[in-house]
mmCIF entry with sequence, helices, sheets and N, C-alpha, C, O atoms, coordinates in Angstrom:
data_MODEL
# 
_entry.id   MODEL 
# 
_entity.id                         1 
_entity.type                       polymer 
_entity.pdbx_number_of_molecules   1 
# 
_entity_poly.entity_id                      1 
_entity_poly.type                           'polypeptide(L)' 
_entity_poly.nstd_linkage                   no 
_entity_poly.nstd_monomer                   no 
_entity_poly.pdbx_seq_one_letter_code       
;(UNK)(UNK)(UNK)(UNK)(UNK)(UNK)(UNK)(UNK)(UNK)(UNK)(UNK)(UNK)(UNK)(UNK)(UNK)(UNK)
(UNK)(UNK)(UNK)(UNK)(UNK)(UNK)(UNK)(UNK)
;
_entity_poly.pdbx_seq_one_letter_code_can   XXXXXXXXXXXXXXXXXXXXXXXX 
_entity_poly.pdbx_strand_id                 A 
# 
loop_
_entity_poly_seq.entity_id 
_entity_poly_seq.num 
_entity_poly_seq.mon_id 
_entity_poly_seq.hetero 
1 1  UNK n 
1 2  UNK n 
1 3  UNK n 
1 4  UNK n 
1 5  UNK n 
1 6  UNK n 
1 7  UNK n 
1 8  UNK n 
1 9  UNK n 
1 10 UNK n 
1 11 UNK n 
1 12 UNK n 
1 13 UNK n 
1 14 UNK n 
1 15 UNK n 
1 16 UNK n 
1 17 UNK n 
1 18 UNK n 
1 19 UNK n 
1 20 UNK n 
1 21 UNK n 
1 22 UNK n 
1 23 UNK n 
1 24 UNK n 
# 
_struct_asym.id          A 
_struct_asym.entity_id   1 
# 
loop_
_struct_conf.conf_type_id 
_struct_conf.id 
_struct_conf.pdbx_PDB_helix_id 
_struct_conf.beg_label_comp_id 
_struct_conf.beg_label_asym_id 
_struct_conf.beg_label_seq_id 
_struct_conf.pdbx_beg_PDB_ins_code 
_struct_conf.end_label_comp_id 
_struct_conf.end_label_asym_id 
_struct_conf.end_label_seq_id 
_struct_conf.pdbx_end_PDB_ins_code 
_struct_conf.beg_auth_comp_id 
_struct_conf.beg_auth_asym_id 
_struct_conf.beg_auth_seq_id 
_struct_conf.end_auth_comp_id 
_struct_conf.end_auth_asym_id 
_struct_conf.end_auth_seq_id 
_struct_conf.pdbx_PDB_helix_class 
_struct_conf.details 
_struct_conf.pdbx_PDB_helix_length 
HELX_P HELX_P1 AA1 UNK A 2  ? UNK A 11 ? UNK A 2  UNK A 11 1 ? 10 
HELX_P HELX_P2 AA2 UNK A 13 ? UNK A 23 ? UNK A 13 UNK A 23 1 ? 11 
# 
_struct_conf_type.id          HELX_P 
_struct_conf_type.criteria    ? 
_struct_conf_type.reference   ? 
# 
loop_
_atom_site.group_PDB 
_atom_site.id 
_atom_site.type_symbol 
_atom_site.label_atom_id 
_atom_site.label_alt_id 
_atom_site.label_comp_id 
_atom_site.label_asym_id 
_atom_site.label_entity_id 
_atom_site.label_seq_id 
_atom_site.pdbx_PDB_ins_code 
_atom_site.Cartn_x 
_atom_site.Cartn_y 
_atom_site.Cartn_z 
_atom_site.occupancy 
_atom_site.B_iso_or_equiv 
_atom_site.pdbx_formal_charge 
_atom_site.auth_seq_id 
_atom_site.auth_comp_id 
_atom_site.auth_asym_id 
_atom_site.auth_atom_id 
_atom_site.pdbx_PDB_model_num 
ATOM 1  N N  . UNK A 1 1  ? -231.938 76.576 91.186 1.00 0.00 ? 1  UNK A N  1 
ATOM 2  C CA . UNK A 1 1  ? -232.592 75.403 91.759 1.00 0.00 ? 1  UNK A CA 1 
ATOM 3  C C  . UNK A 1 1  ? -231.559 74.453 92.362 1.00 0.00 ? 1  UNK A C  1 
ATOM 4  O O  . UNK A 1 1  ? -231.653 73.244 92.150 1.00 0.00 ? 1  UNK A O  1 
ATOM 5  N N  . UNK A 1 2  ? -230.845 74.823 92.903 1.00 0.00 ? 2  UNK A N  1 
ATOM 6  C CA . UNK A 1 2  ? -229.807 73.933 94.087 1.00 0.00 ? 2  UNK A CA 1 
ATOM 7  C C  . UNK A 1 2  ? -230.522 72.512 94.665 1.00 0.00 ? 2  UNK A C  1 
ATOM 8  O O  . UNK A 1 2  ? -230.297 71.302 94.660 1.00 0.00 ? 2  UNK A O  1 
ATOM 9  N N  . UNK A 1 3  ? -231.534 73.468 95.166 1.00 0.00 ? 3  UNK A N  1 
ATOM 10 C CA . UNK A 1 3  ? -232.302 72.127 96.100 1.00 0.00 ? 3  UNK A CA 1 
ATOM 11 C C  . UNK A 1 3  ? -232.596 71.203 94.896 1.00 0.00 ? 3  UNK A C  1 
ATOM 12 O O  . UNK A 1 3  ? -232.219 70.126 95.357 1.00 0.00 ? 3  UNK A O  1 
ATOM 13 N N  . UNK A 1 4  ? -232.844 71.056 94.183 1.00 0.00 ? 4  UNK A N  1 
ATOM 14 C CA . UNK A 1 4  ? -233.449 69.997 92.872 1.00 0.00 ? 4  UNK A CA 1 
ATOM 15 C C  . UNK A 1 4  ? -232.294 69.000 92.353 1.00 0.00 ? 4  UNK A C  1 
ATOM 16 O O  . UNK A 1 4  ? -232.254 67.859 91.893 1.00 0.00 ? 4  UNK A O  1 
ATOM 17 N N  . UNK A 1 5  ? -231.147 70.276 92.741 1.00 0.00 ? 5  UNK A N  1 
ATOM 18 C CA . UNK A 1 5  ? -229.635 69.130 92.353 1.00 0.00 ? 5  UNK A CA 1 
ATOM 19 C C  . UNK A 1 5  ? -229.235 68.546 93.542 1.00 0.00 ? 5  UNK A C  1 
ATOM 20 O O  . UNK A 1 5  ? -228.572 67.509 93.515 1.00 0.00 ? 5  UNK A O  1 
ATOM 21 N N  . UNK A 1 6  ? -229.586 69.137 94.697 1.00 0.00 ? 6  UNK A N  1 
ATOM 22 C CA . UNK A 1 6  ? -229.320 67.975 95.562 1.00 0.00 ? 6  UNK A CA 1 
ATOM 23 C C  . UNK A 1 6  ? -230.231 66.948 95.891 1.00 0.00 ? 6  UNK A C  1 
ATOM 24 O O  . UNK A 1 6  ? -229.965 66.061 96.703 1.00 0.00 ? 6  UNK A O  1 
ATOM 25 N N  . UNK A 1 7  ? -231.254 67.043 95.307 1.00 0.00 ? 7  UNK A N  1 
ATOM 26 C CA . UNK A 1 7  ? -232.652 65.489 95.345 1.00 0.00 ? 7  UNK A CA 1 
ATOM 27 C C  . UNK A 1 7  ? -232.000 64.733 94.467 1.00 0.00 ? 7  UNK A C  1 
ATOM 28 O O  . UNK A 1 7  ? -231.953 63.518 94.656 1.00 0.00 ? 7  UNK A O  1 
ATOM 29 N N  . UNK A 1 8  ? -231.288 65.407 93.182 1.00 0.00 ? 8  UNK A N  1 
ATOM 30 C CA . UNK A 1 8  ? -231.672 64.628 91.814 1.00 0.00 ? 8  UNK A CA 1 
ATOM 31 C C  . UNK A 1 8  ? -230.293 63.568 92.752 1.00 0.00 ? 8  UNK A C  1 
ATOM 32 O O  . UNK A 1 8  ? -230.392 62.352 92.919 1.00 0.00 ? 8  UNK A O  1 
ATOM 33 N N  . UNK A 1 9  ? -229.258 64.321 93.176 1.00 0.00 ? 9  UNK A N  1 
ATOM 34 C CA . UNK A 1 9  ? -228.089 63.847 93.687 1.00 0.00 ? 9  UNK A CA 1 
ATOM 35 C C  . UNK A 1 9  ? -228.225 62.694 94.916 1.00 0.00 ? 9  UNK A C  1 
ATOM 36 O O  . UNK A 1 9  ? -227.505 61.695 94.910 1.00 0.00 ? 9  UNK A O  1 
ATOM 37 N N  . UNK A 1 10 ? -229.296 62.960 96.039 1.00 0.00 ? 10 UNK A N  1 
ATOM 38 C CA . UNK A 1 10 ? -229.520 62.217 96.886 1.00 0.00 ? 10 UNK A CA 1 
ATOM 39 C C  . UNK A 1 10 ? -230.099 60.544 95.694 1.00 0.00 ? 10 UNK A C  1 
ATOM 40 O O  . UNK A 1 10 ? -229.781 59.381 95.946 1.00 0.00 ? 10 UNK A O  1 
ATOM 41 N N  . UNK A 1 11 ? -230.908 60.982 94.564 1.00 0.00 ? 11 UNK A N  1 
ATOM 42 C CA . UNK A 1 11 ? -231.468 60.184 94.005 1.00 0.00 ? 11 UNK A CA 1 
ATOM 43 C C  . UNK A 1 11 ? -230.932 59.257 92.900 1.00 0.00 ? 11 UNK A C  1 
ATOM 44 O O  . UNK A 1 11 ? -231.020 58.040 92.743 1.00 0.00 ? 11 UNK A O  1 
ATOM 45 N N  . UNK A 1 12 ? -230.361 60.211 92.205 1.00 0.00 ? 12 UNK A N  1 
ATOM 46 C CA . UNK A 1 12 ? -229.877 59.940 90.347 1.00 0.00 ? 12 UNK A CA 1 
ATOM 47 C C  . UNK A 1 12 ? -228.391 60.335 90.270 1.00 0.00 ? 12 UNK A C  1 
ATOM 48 O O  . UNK A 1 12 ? -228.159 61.051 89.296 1.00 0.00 ? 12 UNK A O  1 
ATOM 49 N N  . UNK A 1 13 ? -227.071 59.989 91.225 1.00 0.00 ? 13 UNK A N  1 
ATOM 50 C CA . UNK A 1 13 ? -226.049 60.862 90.654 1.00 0.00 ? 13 UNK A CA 1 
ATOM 51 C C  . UNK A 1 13 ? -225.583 61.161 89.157 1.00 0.00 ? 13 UNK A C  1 
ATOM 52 O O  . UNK A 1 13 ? -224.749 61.949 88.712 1.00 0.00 ? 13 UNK A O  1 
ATOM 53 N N  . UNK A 1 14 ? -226.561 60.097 88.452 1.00 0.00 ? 14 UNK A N  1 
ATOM 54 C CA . UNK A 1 14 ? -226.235 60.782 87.243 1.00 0.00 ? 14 UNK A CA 1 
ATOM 55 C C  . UNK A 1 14 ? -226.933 61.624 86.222 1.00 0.00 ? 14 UNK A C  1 
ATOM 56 O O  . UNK A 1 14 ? -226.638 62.172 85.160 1.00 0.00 ? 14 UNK A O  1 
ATOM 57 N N  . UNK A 1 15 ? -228.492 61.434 87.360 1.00 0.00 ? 15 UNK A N  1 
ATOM 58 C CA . UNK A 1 15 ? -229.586 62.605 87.075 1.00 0.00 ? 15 UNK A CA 1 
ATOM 59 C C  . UNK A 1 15 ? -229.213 63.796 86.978 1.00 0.00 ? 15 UNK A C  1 
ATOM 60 O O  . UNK A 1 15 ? -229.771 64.467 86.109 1.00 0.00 ? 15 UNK A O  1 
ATOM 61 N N  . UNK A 1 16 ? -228.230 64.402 87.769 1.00 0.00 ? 16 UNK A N  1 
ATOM 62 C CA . UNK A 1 16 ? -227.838 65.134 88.326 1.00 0.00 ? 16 UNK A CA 1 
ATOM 63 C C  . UNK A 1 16 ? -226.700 66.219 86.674 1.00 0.00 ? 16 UNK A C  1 
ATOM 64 O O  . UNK A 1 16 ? -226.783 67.289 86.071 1.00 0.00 ? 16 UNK A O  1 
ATOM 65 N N  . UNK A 1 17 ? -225.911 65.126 86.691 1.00 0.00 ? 17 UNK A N  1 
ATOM 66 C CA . UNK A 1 17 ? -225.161 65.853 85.915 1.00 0.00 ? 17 UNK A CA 1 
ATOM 67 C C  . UNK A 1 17 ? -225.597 66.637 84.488 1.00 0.00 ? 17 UNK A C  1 
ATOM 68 O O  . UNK A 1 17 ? -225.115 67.626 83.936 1.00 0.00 ? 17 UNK A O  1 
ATOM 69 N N  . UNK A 1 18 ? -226.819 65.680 84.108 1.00 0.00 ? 18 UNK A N  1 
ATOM 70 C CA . UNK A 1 18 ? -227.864 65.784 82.656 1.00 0.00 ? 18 UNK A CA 1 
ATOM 71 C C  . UNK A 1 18 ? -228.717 66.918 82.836 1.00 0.00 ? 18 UNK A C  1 
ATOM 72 O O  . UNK A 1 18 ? -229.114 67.572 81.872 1.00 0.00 ? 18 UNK A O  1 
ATOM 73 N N  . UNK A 1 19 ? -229.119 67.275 84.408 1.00 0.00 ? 19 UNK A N  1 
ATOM 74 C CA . UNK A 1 19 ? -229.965 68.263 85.243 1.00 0.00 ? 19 UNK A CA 1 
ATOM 75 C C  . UNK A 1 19 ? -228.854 69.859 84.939 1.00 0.00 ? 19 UNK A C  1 
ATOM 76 O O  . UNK A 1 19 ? -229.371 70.922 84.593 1.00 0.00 ? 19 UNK A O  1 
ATOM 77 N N  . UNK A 1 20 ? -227.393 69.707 85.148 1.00 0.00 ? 20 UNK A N  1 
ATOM 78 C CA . UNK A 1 20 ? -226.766 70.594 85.209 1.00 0.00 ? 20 UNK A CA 1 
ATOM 79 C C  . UNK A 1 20 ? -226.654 70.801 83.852 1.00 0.00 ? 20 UNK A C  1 
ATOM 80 O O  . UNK A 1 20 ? -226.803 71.922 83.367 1.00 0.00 ? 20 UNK A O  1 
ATOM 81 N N  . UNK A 1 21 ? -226.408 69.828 83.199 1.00 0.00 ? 21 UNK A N  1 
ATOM 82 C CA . UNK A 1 21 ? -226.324 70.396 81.617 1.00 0.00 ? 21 UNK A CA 1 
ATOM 83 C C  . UNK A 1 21 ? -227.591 71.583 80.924 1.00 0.00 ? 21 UNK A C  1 
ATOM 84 O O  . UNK A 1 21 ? -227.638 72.672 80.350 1.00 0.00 ? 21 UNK A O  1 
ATOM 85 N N  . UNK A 1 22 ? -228.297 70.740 81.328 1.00 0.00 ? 22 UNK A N  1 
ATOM 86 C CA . UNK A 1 22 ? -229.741 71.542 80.925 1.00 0.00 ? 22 UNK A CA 1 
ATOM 87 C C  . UNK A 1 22 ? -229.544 73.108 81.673 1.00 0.00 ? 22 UNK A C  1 
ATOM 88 O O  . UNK A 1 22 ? -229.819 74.100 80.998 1.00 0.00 ? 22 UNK A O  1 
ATOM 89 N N  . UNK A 1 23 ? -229.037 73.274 83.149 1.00 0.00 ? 23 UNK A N  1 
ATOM 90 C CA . UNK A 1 23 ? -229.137 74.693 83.662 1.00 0.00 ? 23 UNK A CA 1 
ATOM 91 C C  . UNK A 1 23 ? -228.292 75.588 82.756 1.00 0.00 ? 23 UNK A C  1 
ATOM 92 O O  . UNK A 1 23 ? -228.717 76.624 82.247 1.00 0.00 ? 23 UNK A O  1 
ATOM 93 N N  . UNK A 1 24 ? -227.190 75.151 82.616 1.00 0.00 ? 24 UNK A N  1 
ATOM 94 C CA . UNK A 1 24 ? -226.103 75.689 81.743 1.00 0.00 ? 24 UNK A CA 1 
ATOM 95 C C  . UNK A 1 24 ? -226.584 76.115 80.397 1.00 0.00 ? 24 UNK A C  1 
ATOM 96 O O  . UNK A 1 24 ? -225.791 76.578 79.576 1.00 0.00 ? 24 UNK A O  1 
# 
Protein backbone atom coordinates (compact mmCIF):
# COMPACT_ATOMS: atom_id res chain seq x y z
CA UNK A 1 0.00 0.00 0.00
CA UNK A 2 2.52 2.78 -1.13
CA UNK A 3 -0.22 4.96 -2.24
CA UNK A 4 -1.71 5.10 1.51
CA UNK A 5 1.92 6.13 2.67
CA UNK A 6 2.05 8.71 0.43
CA UNK A 7 -1.63 10.30 1.53
CA UNK A 8 -0.81 9.49 5.11
CA UNK A 9 2.61 11.57 4.12
CA UNK A 10 0.94 14.31 1.97
CA UNK A 11 -1.31 14.42 5.30
CA UNK A 12 0.21 13.10 8.76
CA UNK A 13 4.13 12.98 8.35
CA UNK A 14 3.93 11.39 11.37
CA UNK A 15 0.91 9.27 10.39
CA UNK A 16 3.05 7.92 8.24
CA UNK A 17 5.80 6.51 10.23
CA UNK A 18 3.11 4.64 12.91
CA UNK A 19 1.44 3.43 9.30
CA UNK A 20 4.97 1.84 8.48
CA UNK A 21 5.36 0.35 11.76
CA UNK A 22 2.17 -1.45 11.56
CA UNK A 23 3.28 -2.78 7.72
CA UNK A 24 6.43 -4.14 9.17
Amino acid sequence: MNFLDRWMAGHLPNATIDFRLDQS
